[in-house]
C-alpha positions in Angstrom: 0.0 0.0 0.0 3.0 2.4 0.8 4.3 1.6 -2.4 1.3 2.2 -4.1 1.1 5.7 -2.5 4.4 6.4 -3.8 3.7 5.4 -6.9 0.6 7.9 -6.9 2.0 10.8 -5.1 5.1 10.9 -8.3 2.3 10.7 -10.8 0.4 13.6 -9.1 3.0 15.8 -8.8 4.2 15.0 -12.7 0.4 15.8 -13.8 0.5 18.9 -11.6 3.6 20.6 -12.2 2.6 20.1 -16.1 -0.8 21.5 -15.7 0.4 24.5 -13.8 2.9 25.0 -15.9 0.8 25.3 -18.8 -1.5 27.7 -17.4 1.4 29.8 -16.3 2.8 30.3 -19.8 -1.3 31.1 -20.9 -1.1 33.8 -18.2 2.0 35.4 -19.0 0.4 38.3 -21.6 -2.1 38.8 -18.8 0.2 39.1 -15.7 2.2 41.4 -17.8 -0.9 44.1 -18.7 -2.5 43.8 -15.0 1.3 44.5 -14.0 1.0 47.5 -15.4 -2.3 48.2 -15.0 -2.5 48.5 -11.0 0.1 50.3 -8.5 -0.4 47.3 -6.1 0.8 44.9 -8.8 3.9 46.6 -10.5 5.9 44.6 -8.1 4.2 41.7 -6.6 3.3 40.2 -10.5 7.0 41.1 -11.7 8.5 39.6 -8.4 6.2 36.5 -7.8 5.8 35.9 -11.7 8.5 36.6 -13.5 11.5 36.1 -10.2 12.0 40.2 -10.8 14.4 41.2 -7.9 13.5 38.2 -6.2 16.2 36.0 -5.3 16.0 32.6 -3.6 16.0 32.8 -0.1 18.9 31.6 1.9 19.3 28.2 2.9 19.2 26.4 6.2 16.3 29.2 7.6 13.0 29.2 9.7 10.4 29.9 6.5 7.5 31.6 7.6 4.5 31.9 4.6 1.4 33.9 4.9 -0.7 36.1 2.9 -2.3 39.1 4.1 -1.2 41.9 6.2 -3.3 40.4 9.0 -1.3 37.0 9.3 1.8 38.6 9.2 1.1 40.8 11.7 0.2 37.5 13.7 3.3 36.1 13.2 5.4 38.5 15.3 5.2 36.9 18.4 6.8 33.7 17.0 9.5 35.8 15.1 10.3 37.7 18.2 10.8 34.4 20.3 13.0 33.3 17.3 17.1 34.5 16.2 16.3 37.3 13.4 19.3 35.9 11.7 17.3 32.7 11.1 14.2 34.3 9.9 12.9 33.6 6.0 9.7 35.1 4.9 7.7 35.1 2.2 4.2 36.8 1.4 1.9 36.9 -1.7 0.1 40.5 -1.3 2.3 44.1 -1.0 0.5 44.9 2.1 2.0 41.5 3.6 5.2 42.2 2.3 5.5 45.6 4.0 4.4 44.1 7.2 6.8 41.0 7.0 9.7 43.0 5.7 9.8 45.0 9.4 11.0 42.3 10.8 13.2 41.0 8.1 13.9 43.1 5.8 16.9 41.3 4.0 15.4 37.9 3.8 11.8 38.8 2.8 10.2 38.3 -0.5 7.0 37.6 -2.7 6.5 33.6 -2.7 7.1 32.9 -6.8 3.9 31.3 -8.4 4.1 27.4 -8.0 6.2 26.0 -11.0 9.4 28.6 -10.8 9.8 27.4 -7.0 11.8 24.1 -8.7 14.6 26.9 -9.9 13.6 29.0 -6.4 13.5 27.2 -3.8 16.4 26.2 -1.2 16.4 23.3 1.4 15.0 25.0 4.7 14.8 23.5 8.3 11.6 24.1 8.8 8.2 25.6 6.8 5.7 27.3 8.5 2.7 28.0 6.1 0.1 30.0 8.1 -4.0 29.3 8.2 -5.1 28.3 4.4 -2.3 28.5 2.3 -2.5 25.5 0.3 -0.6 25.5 -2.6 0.9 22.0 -3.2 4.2 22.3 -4.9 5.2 24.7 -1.4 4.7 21.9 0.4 5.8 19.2 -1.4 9.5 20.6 -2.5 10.1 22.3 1.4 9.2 18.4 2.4 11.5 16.8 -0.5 14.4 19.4 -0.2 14.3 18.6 4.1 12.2 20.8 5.7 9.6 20.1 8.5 6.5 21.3 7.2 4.1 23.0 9.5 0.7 24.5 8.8 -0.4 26.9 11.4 -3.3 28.5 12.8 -5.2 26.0 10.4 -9.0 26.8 9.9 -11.6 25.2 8.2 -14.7 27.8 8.0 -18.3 27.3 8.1 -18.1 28.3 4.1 -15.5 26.9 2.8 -15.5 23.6 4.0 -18.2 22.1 2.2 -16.0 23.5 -1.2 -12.7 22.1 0.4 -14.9 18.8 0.9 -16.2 18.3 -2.9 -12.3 17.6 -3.6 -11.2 16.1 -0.2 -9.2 13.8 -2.0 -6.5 16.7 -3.7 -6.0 18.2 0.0 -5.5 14.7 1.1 -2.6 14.4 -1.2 -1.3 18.2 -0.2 -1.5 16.8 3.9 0.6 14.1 3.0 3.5 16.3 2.9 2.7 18.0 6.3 3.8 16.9 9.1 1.9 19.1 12.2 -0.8 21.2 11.9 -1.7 23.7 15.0 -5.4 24.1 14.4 -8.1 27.2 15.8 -10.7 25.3 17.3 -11.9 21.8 18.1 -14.3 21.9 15.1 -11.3 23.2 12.6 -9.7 19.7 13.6 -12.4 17.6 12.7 -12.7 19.1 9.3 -9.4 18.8 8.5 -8.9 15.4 9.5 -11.4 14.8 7.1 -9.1 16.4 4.7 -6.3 14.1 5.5 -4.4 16.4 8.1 -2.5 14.3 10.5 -0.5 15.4 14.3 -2.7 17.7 14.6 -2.6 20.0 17.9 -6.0 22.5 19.2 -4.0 25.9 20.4 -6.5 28.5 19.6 -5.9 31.3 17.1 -2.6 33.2 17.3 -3.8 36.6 16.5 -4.4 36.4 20.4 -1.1 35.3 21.4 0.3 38.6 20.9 -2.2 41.6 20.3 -0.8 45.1 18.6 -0.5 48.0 20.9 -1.2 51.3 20.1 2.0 53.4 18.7 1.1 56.6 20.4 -1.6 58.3 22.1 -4.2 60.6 20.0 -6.3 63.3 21.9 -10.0 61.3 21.9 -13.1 63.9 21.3 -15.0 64.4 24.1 -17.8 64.0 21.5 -19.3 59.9 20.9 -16.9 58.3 18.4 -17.2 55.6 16.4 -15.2 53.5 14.1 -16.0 51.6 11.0 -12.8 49.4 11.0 -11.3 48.0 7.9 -14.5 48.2 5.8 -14.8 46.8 2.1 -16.8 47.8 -1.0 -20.4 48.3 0.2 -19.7 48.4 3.4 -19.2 52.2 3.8 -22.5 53.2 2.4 -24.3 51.4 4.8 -22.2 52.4 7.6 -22.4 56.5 6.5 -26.1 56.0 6.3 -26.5 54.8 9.9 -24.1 57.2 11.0 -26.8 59.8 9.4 -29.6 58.3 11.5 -27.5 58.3 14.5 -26.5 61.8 14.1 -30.7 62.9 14.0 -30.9 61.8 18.3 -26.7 62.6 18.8 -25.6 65.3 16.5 -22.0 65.8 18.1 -20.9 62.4 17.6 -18.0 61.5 14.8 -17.3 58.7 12.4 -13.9 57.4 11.7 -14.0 55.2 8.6 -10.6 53.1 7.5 -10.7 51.3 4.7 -9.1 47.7 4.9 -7.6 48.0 1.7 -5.7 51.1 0.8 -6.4 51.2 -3.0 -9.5 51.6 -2.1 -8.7 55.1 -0.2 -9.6 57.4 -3.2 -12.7 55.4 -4.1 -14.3 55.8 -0.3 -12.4 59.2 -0.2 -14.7 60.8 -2.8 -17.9 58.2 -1.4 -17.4 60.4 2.2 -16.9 63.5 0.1 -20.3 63.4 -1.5 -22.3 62.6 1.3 -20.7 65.1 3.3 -21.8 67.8 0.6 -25.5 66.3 1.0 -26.1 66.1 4.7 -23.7 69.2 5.7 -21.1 67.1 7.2 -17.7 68.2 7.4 -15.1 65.8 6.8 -11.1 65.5 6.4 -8.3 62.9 5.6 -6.5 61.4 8.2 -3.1 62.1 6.1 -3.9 65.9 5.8 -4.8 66.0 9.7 -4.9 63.9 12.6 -6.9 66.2 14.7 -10.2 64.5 15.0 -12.4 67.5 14.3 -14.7 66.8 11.6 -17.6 64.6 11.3 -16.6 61.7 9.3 -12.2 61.3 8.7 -10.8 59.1 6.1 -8.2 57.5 7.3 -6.1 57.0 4.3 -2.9 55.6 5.7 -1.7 51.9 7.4 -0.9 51.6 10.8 -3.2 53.8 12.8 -6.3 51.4 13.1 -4.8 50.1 16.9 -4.3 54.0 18.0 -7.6 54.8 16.8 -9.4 51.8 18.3 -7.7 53.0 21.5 -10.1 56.2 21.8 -13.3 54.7 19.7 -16.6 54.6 21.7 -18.1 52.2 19.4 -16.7 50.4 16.2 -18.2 49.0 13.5 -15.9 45.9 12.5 -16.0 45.6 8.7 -15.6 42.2 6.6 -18.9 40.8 8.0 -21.2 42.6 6.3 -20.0 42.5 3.0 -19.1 38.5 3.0 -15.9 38.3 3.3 -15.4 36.4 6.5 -14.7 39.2 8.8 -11.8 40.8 10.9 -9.7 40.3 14.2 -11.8 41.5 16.8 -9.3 40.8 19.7 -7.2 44.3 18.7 -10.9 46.5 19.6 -11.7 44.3 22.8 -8.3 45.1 24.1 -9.5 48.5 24.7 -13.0 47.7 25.7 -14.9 49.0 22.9 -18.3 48.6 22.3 -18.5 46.6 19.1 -21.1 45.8 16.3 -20.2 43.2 13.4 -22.2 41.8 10.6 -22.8 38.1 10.7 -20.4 37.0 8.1 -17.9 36.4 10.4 -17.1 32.9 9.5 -13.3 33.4 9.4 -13.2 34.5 13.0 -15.4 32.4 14.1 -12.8 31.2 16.7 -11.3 34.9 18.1 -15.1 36.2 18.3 -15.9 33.2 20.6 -13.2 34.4 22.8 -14.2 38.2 23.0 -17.5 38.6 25.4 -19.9 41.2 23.9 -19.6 41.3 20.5 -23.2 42.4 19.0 -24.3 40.8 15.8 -26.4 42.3 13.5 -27.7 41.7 10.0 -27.6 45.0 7.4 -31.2 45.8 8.2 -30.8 45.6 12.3 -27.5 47.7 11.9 -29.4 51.1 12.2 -31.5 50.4 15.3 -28.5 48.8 17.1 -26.5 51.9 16.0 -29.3 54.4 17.5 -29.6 51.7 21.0 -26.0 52.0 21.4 -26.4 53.1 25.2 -27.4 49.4 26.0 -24.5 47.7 24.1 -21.9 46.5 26.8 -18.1 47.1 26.5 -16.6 43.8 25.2 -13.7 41.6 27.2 -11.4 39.4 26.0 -12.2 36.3 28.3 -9.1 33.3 26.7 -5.4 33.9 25.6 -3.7 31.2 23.0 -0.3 29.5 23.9 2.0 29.6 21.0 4.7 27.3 22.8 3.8 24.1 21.2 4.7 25.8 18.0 8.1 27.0 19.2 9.0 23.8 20.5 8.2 22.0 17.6 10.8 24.6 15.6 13.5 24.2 17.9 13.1 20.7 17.7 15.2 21.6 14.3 17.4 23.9 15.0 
């Protein structure tokens, strides 16, 4: 039966690296224009793509992988506890590349797309791929090259697992070549031993190990403010229009909206700009003034969201009503905020059950919430996670 395994997993990873290697050279005309086409490509396309100032990593390292801003930012505590000299990381997206390049600037880079990590690639000790980063060839090269391969704060959503389900059996194959998995929740486990995962280990989600502080102290209004934190497309309209309902019973109070994504800054900069004109609000960007004087301020700029949650009254936690899984609480309940989130909030699923007080509303309820907001309670952070196991398992290696 081993043998027969073996036998499969060669053919797989033949099939594979053809197929994806066919599709790459299809792409190539397209990753070029869309290169050119968006700011927040010109280098991630030409680095992950095409290997443009993108040099292998060095051998013999601690490879960290994730994908967002968000995961890298999770990962600090376990690069802290770790030697900086050891550190590789790798990202797919330019905000995660700015966040992972703080802590390692000289050994960070844009992951290559799957069939240029054969050229890419170097023998690591160890790969640590954080929550749903599943790309095969990753996994199976780190493994065949020598490194212990890790997948970390592993979940398995409410959404996605029936899709992950329909083709259990190619996740099966990408499980084979990883040897732990540190998982959210109870439920996460079950769902991915169903998908093949083996040594398995319940730690709860590391964006609680370690949660950002604020960077500096702003001067808080002594007007009600609230926050609509790292909102997407939709998601401001409906905010702004509670926030004009609210201001009918508590005409003083202020709206801070931020923007997850920061391409999107001139898009919600000129959304806030015309509803300002019609209700005779006034309004500012964040980047042209911190002082928080107007109505409604932009922020337009990364790395204020922690300092702002610091001073909010009330946020507005974006990513749950437009369905895209939601966002990490945990940095808003440090502070004690009051806080209202959609109920798409599938990807934190495990963090929100962790915070006490979260209130859940649907876009319709939002509005009477917003106007009850006396009788929400300040939230509390009631369980911690222990990233330990993880480090143990690392040092193991080294």
């Amino acid at each position: 039966m081993k043998e027969l395994y073996m036998l499969l997993d060669k053919l797989f990873f033949l099939l594979y690296t053809v197929l994806f290697a066919f599709i790459y050279l299809l792409a190539l005309p397209f990753l070029y224009f869309f290169s050119k086409q968006k700011s927040k490509y010109t280098v991630s396309i030409p680095a992950r793509f095409f290997l443009k100032n993108n040099k292998a990593l060095k051998k013999n390292g601690i490879w960290f992988h994730v994908c967002s801003f968000g995961e890298a930012r999770a990962i600090y505590p376990l690069l802290d506890a770790l030697p900086n000299e050891m550190l590789r990381l790798t990202t797919t997206t330019q905000t995660g590349y700015e966040a992972i390049a703080l802590k390692q600037k000289e050994q960070s880079r844009y992951l290559p797309f799957e069939p240029l990590l054969f050229r890419w690639l170097e023998p690591q000790k160890v790969l640590l791929v954080m929550e749903a980063e599943f790309w095969y060839l990753l996994f199976a090269l780190a493994k065949n090259r020598g490194a212990k391969t890790i997948l970390i704060n592993a979940r398995m959503s409410d959404r996605s697992f029936p899709k992950y389900k329909r083709i259990a059996w190619f996740y099966k194959i990408i499980f084979r070549h990883i040897d732990e998995v540190y998982a959210q929740s109870t439920v996460d486990k079950e769902r991915l031993v169903l998908l093949g995962a083996k040594n398995i280990k319940v730690i709860g989600n590391i964006k609680l190990a370690d949660i950002p502080k604020s960077t500096k102290e702003l001067t808080k209004p002594k007007n009600l403010l609230l926050c609509a934190a790292s909102t997407h497309a939709g998601e401001e309209a409906l905010i702004l229009d509670a926030f004009m309902k609210l201001k009918e019973d508590e005409p003083l109070a202020r709206l801070i909206v931020v923007p997850r994504h920061p391409e999107r800054f001139e898009e919600v900069a000129k959304m806030v700009e015309k509803f300002a004109i019609k209700e005779h609000y006034t309004w500012h960007k964040y980047s042209k003034s911190e002082a928080l004087n107007s109505d409604i301020v932009l922020v337009d700029v990364l790395g204020e969201l922690v300092n702002i949650y610091a001073i909010s009254d009330i946020v507005i936690l974006g990513g749950a009503f437009a369905k895209v899984g939601g966002h990490n609480a945990a940095e808003a309940a440090q502070f004690g905020c009051k806080i209202i989130s959609g109920e798409h909030y599938f990807n934190q699923r495990d963090i929100f059950s962790m915070i006490e007080g979260i209130s859940i509303v649907t876009e319709s309820t939002l509005v009477k919430r917003l106007q009850q907001y006396a009788e929400l309670i300040p939230t509390k952070i009631i369980q911690r996670t222990d990233i330990s196991p993880i480090l143990e398992s690392i040092k193991k290696e080294l």
